[in-house]
C-alpha positions as CSV (number, residue, x, y, z in Angstrom):
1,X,-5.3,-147.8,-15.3
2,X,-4.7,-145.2,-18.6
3,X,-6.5,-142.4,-16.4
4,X,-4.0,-143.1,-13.0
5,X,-1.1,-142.9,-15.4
6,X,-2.0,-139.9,-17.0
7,X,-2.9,-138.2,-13.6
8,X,0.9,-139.2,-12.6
9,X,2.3,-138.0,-15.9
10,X,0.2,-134.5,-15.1
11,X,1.2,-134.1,-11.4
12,X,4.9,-135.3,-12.5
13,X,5.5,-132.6,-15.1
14,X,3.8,-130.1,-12.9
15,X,6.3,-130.8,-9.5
16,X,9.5,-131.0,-12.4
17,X,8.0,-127.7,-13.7
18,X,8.0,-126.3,-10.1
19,X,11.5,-127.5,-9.7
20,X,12.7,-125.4,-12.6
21,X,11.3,-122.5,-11.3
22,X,12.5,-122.5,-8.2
23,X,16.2,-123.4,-9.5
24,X,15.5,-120.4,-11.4
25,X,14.7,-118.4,-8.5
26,X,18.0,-119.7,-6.6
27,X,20.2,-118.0,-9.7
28,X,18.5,-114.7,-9.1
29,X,18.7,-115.0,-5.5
30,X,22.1,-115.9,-6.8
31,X,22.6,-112.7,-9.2
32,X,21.0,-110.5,-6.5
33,X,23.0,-110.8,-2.9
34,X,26.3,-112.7,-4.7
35,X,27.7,-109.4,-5.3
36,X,30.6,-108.7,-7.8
37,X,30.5,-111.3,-10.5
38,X,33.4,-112.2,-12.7
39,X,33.0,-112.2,-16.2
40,X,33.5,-116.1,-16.5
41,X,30.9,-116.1,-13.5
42,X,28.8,-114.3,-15.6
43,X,29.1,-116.3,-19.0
44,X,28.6,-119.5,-17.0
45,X,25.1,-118.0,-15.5
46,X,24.2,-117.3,-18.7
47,X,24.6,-120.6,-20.1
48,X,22.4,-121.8,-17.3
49,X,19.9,-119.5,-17.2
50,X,19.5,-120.8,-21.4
51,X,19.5,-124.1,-20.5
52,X,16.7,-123.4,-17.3
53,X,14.9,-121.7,-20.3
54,X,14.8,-124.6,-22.5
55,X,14.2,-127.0,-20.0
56,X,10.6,-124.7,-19.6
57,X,10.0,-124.7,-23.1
58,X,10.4,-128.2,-23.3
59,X,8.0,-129.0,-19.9
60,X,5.1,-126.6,-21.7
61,X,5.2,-128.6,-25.1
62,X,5.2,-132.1,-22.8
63,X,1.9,-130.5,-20.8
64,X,0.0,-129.7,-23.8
65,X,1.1,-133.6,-25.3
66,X,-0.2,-134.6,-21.9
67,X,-3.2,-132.8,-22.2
68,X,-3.9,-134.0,-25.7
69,X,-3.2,-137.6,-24.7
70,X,-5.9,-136.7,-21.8
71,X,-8.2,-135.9,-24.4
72,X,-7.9,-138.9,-26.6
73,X,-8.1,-141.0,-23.2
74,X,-11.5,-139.5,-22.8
75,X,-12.8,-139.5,-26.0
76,X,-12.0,-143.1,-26.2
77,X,-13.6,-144.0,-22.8
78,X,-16.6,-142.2,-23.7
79,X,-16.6,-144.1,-27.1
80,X,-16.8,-147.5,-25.0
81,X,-19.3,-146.6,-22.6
82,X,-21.4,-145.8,-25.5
């Protein structure tokens, strides 16, 4: 039961991470055939593209806590099994 969670924790962080990027790759598609941009336009891209940015950071530090809880998991069950 512990291992099917953390398999759906693992391939749940990994489609959100994929999500990011490609929201990331919709601003440059964005950036690149948009054209003229205001300057508003521009602050307002900014802003997002900081907050895309942190939202990565954030998914790397929860996949290495995943992987560590993976670990432990392990450890444990091979603790049990003897």
């Amino acid at each position: 039961m512990k291992i099917m969670l953390t398999i759906f924790a693992v391939f749940g962080s990994i489609v959100l991470a994929m999500g990011v990027i490609a929201g990331a790759a919709v601003i440059v598609i964005r950036l690149i055939f948009g054209g003229g941009i205001s300057r508003d336009e521009q602050k307002l891209q900014a802003e997002e593209a900081g907050m895309i940015q942190e939202i990565y950071r954030g998914l790397a530090k929860m996949e290495e806590r995943i992987e560590v809880l993976e670990t432990i998991l392990l450890e444990r069950e091979r603790k049990e099994r003897g």
